[in-house]
C-alpha positions in Angstrom: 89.0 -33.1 127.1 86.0 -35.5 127.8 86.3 -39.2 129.2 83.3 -41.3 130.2 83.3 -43.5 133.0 82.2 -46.5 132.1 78.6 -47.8 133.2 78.8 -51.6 133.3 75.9 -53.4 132.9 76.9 -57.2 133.9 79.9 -57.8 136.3 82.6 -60.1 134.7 80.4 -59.9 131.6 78.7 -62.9 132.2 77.1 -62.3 135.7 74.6 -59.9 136.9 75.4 -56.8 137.9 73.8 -56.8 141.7 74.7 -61.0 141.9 78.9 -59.9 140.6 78.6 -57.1 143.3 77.9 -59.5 145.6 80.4 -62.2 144.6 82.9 -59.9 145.0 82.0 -58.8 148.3 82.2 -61.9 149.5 85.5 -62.9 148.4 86.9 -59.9 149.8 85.7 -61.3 153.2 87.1 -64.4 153.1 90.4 -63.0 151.6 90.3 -60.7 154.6 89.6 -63.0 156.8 93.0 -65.3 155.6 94.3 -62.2 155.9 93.3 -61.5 159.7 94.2 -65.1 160.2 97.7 -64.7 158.6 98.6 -61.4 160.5 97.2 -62.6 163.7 99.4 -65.9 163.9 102.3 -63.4 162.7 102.1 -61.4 165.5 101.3 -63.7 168.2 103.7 -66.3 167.1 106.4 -62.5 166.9 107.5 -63.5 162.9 109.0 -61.2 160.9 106.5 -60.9 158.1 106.1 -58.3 155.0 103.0 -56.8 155.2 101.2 -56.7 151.9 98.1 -54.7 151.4 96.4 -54.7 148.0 100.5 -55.2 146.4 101.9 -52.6 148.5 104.6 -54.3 150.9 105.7 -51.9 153.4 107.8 -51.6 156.7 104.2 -50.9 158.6 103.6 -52.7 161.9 101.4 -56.0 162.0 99.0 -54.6 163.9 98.4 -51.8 161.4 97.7 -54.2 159.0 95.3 -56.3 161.3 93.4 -53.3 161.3 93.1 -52.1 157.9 91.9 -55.8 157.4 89.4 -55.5 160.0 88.0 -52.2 158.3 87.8 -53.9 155.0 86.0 -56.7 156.7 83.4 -54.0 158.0 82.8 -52.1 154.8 82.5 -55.6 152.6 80.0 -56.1 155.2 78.2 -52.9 154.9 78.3 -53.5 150.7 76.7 -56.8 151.2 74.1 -55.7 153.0 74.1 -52.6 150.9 73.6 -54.6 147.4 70.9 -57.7 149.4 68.9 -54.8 150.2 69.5 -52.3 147.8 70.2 -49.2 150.2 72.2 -46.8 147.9 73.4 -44.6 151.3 75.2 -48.3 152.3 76.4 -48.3 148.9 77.8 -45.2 148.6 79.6 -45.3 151.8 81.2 -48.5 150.6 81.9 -46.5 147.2 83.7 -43.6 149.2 86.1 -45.8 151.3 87.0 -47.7 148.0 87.9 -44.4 146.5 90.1 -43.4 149.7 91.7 -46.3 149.9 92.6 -46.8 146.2 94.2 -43.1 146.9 95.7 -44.3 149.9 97.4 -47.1 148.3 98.1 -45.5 145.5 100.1 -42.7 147.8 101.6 -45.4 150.2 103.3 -47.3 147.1 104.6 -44.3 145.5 106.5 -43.7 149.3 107.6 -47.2 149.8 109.0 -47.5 146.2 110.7 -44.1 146.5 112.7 -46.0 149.8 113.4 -49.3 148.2 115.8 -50.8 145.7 114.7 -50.8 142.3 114.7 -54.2 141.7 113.4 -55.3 144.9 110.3 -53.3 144.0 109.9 -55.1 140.7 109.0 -58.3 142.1 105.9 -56.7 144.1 105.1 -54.3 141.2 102.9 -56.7 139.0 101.0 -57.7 142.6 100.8 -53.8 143.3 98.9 -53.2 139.7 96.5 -56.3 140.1 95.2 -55.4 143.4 94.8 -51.4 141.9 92.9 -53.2 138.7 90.4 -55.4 140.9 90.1 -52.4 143.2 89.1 -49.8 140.2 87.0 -52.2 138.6 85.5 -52.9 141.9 84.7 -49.1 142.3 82.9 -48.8 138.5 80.9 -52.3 139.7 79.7 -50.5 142.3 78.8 -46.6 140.6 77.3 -48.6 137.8 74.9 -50.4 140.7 74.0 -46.9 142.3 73.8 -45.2 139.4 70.9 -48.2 138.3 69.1 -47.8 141.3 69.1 -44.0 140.9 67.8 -44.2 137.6 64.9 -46.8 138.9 64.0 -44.4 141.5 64.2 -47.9 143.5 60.1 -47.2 144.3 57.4 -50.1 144.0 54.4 -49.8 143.1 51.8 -51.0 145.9 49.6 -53.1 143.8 47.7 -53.7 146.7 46.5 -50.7 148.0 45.4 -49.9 144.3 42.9 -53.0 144.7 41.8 -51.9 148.3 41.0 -48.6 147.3 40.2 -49.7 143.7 42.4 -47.2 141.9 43.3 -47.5 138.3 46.5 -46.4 136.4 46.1 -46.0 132.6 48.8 -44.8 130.5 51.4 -42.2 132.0 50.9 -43.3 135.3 47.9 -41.1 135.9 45.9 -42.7 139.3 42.2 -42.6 138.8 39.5 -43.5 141.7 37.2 -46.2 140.5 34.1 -43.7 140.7 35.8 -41.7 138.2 36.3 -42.9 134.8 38.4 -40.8 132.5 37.1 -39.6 129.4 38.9 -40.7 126.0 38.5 -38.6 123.1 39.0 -40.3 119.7 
């Protein structure tokens, strides 16, 4: 059996791919931020808070939490700066903690609702299945970016050293000197 991954070309089918890349990153910043915020006051104020990451509420310790919000602060920075300067090795670190934590989450929900109620777990389920949603479409965002600049090479052309040392490119990208001019055959 065969499944293609899907190759986006425009993020939220109305914005460019690179621009929605960045969008996103953003947002998750400032949602981890609130998040930071959130935990921060909950531990130095000593409330008894679920702690929710991306829909998974568990019995996990607040400062746990703080960090796993401070590493997703880090790597939204590193794909920011990975998609404004178009570094694939940035992007593809960002990529491989996506796909850890998706597994992570993934594996920490299937634990926590295995020690629950049932219906207590119903009430955090549709949360649980958003965050995976944004997260997986999040993770094809970003392939379908560094799969792009793959495919681009992500090399320029230095337009100005072929007028210094007056070089010419004709068709198939062939360089020529100016002293030597190619000979077309009709």
């Amino acid at each position: 059996m065969f499944c293609e991954i899907p190759v986006f070309g425009r993020c939220c089918f109305c914005m460019p791919l690179r621009r929605g890349i960045l969008t996103f990153g953003y947002l998750n910043i400032v949602f981890a931020a609130f998040m930071v915020g959130v935990y921060s006051y909950s531990v130095h104020f000593s409330y008894d808070m679920a702690m929710v990451y991306h829909g998974v509420a568990g019995n996990a310790d607040s400062g746990v939490c703080l960090a796993i919000y401070c590493a997703d602060i880090i790597f939204s920075v590193v794909l920011l700066y990975g998609a404004h300067r178009q570094i694939i090795i940035y992007l593809k670190v960002f990529y491989y903690y996506t796909l850890c934590t998706l597994f992570a989450t993934i594996v920490l929900e299937i634990i926590v609702a295995t020690q629950r109620y049932f219906f207590m777990e119903l009430e955090l389920l549709p949360l649980f299945f958003a965050g995976i949603a944004i997260h997986i479409y999040l993770i094809f965002l970003v392939r379908s970016l560094l799969k792009k600049l793959e495919i681009s090479g992500h090399t320029y052309e230095n337009q100005l050293h072929q007028i210094v040392n007056g070089e010419i490119v004709k068709e198939g990208n062939t360089i020529y000197p100016s002293t030597v001019v190619p000979v077309e055959t009709a």
